[in-house]
C-alpha positions in Angstrom: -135.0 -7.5 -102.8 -135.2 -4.2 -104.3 -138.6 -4.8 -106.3 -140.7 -6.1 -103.1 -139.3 -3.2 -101.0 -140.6 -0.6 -104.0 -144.1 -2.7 -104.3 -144.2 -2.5 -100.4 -143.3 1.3 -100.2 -145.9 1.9 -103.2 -148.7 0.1 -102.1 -148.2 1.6 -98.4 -148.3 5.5 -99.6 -151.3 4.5 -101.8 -153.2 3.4 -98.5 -151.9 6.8 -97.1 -153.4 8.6 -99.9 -156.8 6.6 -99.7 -156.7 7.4 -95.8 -156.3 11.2 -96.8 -159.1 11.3 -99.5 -161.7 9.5 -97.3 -161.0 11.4 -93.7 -163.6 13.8 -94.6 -166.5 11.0 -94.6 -165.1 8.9 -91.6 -163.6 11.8 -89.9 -160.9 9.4 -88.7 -157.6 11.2 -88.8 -155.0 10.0 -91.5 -152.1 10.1 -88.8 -153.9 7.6 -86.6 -154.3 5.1 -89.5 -150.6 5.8 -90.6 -149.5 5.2 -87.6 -151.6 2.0 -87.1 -150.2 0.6 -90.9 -147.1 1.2 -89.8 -147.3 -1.0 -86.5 -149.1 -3.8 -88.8 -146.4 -4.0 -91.0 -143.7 -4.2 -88.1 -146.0 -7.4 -87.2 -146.0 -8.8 -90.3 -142.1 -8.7 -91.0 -142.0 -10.3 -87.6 -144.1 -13.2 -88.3 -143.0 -13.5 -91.4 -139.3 -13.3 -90.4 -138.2 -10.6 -92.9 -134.7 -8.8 -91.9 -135.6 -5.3 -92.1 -132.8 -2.9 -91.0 -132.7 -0.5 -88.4 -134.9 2.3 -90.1 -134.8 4.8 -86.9 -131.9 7.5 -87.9 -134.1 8.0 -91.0 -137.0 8.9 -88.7 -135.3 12.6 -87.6 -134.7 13.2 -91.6 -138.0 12.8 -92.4 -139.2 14.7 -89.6 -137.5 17.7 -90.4 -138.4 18.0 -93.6 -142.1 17.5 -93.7 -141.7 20.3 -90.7 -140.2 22.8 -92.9 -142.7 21.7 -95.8 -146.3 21.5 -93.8 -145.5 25.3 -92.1 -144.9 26.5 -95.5 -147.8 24.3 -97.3 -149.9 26.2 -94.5 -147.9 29.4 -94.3 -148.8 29.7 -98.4 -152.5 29.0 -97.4 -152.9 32.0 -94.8 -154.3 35.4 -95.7 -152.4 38.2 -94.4 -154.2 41.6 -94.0 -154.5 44.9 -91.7 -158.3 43.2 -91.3 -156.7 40.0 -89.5 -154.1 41.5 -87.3 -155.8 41.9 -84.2 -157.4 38.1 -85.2 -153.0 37.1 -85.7 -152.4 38.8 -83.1 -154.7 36.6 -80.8 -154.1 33.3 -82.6 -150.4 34.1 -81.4 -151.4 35.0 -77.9 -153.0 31.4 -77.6 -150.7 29.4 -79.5 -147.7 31.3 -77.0 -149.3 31.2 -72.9 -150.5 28.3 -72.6 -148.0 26.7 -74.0 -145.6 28.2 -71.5 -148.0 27.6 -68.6 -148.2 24.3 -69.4 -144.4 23.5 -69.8 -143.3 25.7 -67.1 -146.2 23.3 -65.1 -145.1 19.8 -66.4 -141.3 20.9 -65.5 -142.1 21.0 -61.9 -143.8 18.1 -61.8 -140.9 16.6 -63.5 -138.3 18.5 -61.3 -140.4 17.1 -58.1 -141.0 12.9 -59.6 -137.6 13.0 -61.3 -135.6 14.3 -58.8 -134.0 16.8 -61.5 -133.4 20.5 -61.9 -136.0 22.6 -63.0 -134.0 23.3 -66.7 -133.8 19.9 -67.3 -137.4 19.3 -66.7 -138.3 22.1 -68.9 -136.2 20.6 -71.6 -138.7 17.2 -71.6 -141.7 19.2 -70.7 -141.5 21.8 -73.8 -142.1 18.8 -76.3 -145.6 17.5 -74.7 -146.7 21.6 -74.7 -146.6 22.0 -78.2 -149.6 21.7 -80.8 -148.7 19.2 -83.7 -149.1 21.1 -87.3 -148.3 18.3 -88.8 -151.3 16.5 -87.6 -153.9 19.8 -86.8 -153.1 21.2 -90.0 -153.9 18.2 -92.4 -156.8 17.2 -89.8 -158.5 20.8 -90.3 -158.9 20.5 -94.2 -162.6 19.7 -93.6 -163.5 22.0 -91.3 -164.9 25.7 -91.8 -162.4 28.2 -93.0 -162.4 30.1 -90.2 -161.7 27.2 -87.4 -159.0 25.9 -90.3 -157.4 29.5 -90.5 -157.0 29.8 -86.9 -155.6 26.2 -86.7 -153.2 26.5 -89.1 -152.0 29.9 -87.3 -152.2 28.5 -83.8 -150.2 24.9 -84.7 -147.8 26.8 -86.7 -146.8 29.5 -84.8 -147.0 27.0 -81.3 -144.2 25.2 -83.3 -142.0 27.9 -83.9 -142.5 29.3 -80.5 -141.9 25.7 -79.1 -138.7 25.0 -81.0 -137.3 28.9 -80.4 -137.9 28.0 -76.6 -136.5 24.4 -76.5 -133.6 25.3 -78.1 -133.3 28.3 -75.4 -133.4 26.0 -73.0 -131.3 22.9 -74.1 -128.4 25.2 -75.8 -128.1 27.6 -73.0 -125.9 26.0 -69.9 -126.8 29.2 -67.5 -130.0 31.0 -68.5 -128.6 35.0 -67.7 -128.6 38.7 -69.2 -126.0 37.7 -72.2 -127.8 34.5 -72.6 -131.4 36.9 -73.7 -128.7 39.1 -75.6 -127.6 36.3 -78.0 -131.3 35.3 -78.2 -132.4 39.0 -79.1 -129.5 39.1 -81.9 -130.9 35.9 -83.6 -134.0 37.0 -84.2 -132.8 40.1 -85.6 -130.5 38.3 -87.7 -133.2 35.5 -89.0 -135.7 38.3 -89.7 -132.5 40.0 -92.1 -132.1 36.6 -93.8 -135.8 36.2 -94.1 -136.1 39.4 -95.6 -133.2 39.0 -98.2 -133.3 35.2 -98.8 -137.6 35.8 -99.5 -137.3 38.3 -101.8 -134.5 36.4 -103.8 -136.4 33.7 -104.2 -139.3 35.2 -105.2 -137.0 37.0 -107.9 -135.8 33.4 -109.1 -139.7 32.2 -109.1 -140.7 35.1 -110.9 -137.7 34.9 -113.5 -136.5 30.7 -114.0 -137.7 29.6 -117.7 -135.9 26.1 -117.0 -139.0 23.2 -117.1 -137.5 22.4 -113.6 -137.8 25.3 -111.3 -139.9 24.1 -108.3 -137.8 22.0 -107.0 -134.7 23.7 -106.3 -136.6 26.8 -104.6 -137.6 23.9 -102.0 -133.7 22.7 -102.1 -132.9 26.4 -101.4 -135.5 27.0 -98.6 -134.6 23.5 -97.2 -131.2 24.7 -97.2 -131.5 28.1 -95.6 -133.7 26.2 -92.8 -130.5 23.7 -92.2 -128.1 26.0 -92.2 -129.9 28.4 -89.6 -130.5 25.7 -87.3 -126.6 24.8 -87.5 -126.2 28.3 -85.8 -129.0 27.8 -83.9 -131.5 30.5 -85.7 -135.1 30.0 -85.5 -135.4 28.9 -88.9 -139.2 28.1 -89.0 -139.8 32.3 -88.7 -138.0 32.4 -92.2 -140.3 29.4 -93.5 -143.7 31.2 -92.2 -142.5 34.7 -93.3 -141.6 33.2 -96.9 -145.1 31.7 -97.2 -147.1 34.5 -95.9 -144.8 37.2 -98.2 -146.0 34.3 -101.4 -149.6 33.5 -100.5 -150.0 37.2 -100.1 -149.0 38.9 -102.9 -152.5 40.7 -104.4 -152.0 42.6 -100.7 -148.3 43.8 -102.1 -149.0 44.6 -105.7 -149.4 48.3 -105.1 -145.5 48.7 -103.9 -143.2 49.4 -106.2 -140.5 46.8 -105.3 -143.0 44.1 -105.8 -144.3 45.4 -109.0 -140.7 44.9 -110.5 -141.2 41.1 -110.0 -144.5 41.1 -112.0 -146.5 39.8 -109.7 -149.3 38.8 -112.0 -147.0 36.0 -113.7 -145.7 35.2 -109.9 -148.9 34.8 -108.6 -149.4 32.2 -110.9 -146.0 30.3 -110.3 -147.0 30.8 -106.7 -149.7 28.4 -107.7 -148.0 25.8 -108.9 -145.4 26.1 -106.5 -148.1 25.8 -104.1 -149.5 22.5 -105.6 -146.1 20.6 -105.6 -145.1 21.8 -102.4 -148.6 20.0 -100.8 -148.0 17.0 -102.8 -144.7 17.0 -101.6 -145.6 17.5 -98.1 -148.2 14.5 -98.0 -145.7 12.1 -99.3 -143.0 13.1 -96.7 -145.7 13.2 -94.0 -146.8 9.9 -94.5 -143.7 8.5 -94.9 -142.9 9.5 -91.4 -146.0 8.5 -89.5 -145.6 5.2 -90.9 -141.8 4.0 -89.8 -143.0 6.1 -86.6 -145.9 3.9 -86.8 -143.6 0.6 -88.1 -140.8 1.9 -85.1 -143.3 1.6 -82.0 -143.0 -1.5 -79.6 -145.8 -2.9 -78.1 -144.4 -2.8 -74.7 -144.2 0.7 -75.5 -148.2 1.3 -76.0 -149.0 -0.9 -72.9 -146.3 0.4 -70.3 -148.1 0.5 -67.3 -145.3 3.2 -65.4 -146.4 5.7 -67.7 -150.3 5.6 -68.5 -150.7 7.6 -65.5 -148.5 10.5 -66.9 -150.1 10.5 -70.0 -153.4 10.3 -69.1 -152.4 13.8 -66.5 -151.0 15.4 -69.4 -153.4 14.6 -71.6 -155.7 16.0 -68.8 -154.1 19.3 -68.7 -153.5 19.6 -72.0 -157.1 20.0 -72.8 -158.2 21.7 -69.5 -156.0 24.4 -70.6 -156.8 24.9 -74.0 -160.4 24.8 -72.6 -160.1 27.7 -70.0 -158.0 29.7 -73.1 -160.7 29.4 -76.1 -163.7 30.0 -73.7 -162.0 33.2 -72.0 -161.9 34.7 -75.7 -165.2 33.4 -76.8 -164.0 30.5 -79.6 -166.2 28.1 -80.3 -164.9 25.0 -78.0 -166.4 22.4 -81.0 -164.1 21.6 -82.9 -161.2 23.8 -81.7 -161.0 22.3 -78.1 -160.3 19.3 -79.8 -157.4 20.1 -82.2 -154.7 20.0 -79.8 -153.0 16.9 -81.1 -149.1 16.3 -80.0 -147.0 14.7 -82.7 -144.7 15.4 -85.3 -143.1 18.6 -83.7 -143.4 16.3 -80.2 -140.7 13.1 -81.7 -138.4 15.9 -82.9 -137.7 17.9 -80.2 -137.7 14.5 -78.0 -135.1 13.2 -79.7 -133.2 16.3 -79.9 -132.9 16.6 -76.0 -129.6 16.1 -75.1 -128.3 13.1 -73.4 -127.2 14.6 -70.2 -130.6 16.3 -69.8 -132.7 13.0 -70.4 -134.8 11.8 -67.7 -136.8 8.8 -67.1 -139.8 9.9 -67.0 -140.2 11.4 -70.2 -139.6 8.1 -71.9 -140.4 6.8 -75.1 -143.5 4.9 -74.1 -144.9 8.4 -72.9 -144.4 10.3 -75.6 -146.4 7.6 -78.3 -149.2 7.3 -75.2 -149.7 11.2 -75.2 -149.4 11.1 -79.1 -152.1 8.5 -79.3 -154.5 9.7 -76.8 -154.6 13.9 -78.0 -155.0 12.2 -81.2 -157.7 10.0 -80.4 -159.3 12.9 -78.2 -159.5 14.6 -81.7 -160.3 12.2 -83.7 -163.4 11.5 -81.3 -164.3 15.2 -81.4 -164.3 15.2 -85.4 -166.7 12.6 -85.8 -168.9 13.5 -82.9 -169.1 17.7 -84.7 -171.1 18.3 -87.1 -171.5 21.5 -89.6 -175.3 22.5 -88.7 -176.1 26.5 -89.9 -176.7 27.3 -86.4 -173.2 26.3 -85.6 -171.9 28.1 -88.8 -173.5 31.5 -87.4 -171.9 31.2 -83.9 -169.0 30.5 -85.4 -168.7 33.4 -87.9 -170.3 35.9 -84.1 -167.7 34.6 -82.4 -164.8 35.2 -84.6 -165.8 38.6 -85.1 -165.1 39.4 -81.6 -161.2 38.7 -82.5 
């Protein structure tokens, strides 16, 4: 049994790694064919009657690990300068409202169709208002460095204000003055272990001669990120912090500190450390989407109760993100498009708590939502094309950031 499951698993990431290579000529996301492989091969074992067993406690596993490793894969990617703060500082500003106008929205309607409390239909609403790095990110790699900056700032940061918030909300029984106190004192605290943990590591990068050294930096930072989130600390700060601080090192040479960790031979472990932590990230990526993919019922994809939701949020989704990028003069192709739910979405949906579970926000709604912002995106990718009169409005309008 052992040999077909490691031809199986082989021959499935090898498909994943064709879908990668050849999105930038079909312009069909990887994460919809992923997702797609996975549900054939459910289909198969079930014609075929082959006893597969239950593969969904391995899904949150995988989950959180390829979130921790696709922030920092596009954390170490970002270029951080005094020239980009006020273009940061708006990336924030969009990943951040509507996200909060949206769930704050959603909730109600929740609250009024589920006949719940408001907090509780925040808690289901926060994972449909949050943009999926996991998919934007590796969907942007074709697209012009400045609509894949801002994408990989907007998705990443909309995750880590999206988890901060859920967690608010689900961990928090009464929402009061000492509740925002204990909030204010873990970001102070994660921004200390950020600072101390980032510069230790980049010590040990800088320093290891052992042929294996790669590796246990991402144990270490996997590590930090688990133990954080035990005492409920925004971990994903530390991760984008620690990839900025690496990817951004010709910035720092001039201080002192810095200088004492040579940065010339850092910068270049920093680039292999970059290499194996995207090769890393694509196989725990795929791996995910596809027993997502393997894990989704067919009932699920045609439940009539909930095509009507999905479709509305879908809907909003996009009317937001529409009103935001035109009222700060963003080109609307391709950005409108890369709003995809996903990834970030499962997580936090599985990690509501039981007592706060409503209908509503069902299983079936969360793959419909999935499906459709990703085939909304996948629809605007193939439809946009790079034409030079496209790349000049692009490059006006960013300069107004």
């Amino acid at each position: 049994m052992t040999i077909p499951i490691i031809i199986t698993i082989s021959i499935l990431l090898l498909l994943a790694y064709v879908f990668d290579i050849t999105s930038s000529k079909t312009k069909v996301p990887s994460v919809i064919l992923l997702l797609f492989l996975g549900w054939v091969v459910k289909q198969v074992s079930f014609i075929f009657s082959i006893v597969v067993p239950d593969l969904a406690p391995i899904l949150p596993f995988l989950g959180a690990i390829g979130l921790i490793l696709i922030v920092l894969e596009g954390s170490l990617e970002l270029e951080f300068n005094k020239s980009k703060l006020n273009y940061i500082g708006k990336s924030s500003i969009i990943a951040l409202i509507p996200m909060l106008i949206f769930s704050f929205s959603l909730a109600v309607a929740f609250m009024f169709w589920g006949n719940v409390g408001f907090k509780i239909g925040l808690a289901n609403a926060i994972p449909f208002a949050i943009v999926s790095s996991a998919i934007a990110i590796s969907s942007a790699q074709n697209l012009l460095p400045k609509n894949k900056e801002f994408i990989t700032y907007e998705s990443s940061l909309s995750d880590i204000f999206g988890v901060i918030l859920f967690n608010f909300i689900t961990l928090n029984d009464n929402i009061g003055t000492q509740s925002f106190g204990f909030f204010i004192l873990e970001l102070i605290l994660i921004l200390i272990v950020t600072f101390i943990t980032t510069l230790g590591l980049a010590f040990l990068l800088s320093k290891i001669k052992h042929h294996v050294k790669y590796v246990p930096i991402i144990l270490i930072i996997v590590l930090i990120y688990a133990i954080s989130e035990v005492y409920h600390l925004p971990a994903l700060i530390f991760i984008l912090l620690f990839g900025l601080f690496l990817g951004n090192l010709d910035e720092l040479r001039k201080n002192p500190f810095i200088y004492q960790l040579r940065p010339g031979v850092l910068d270049r472990e920093v680039r292999k450390f970059k290499e194996l932590t995207g090769e890393i990230a694509f196989l725990i990526r795929s791996l995910f989407f596809l027993l997502f993919g393997y894990l989704i019922e067919t009932s699920e994809l045609m439940n009539s109760s909930t095509i009507l939701w999905a479709v509305a949020i879908s809907v909003g989704i996009f009317s937001l993100r529409f009103l935001f990028l035109t009222f700060f003069k963003l080109p609307l192709r391709p950005l409108l498009f890369m709003a995809p739910r996903g990834l970030i979405t499962i997580l936090l949906f599985l990690s509501i708590p039981f007592a706060q579970q409503i209908e509503i926000a069902n299983k079936s709604l969360i793959i419909q939502v999935i499906l459709i912002t990703a085939g909304i995106m996948m629809a605007g990718l193939i439809t946009h094309k790079k034409k030079d009169s496209e790349i000049n409005t692009n490059d006006d309008s960013y300069s107004m950031l």
